[in-house]
N, C-alpha and C positions, 0 to 999 in steps of 0.2 A: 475585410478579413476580421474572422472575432476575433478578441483579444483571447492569451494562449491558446493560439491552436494549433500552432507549430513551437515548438520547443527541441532542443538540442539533445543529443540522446544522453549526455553525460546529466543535463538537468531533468530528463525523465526520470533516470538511473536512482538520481537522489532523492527524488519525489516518491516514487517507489520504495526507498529505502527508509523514508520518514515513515510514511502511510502503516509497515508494518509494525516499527516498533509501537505506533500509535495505537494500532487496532488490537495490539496483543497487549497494550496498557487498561486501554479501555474494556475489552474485554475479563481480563483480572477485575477490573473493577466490577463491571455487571456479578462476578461471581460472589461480590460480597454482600454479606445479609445485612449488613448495617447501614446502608444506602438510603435517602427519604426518596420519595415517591420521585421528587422532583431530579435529585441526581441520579435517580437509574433513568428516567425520562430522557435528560442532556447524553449522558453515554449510551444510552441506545440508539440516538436519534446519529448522532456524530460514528459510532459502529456501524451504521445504517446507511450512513449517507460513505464513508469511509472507504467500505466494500465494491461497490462498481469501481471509485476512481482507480482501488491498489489493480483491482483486475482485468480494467481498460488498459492501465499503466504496462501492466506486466504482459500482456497480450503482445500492447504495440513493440514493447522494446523485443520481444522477441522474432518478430518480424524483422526486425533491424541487426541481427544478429552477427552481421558482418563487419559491422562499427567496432568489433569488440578484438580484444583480443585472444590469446588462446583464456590467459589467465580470467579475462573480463567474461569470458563466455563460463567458467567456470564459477565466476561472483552471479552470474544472473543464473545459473544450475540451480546455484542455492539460494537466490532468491526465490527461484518461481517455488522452491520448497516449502521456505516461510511461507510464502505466499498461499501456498497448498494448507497449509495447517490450518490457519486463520478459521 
């Protein structure tokens, strides 16, 4: 079995929940002009690579949709938002 490949839905949850404020860090940062070659390079490459996991992440846990509560289905409403934004 690979190493993660099953994970718990509340450790998806959270993984997902990093991944956003991440890419919306990194992203602020691509926006800035004062960047050297090499640090728009690393934050493009980590935006880059960033993107499939939040929307594999956010894919699967909505598939799992049942795990959740009323409240929990309403925190992944507005995730898959975030998510949307990105």
């Amino acid at each position: 079995m690979a190493r993660n490949q099953f994970w718990e839905v509340d450790r998806a949850f959270h993984a997902t929940c990093v991944y956003n404020y991440l890419l919306r860090f990194r992203r602020i940062e691509l926006d800035r002009d004062d960047l050297t070659t090499n640090e728009r390079a690393s934050f493009q490459a980590a935006y880059d690579e960033g993107m499939p996991a939040v929307r594999y992440l956010m894919d699967t846990l909505e598939l799992l949709d049942e795990h959740f509560t009323v409240h929990g289905r309403e925190l992944l409403a507005n995730l898959r938002y975030q998510t949307d934004q990105l």
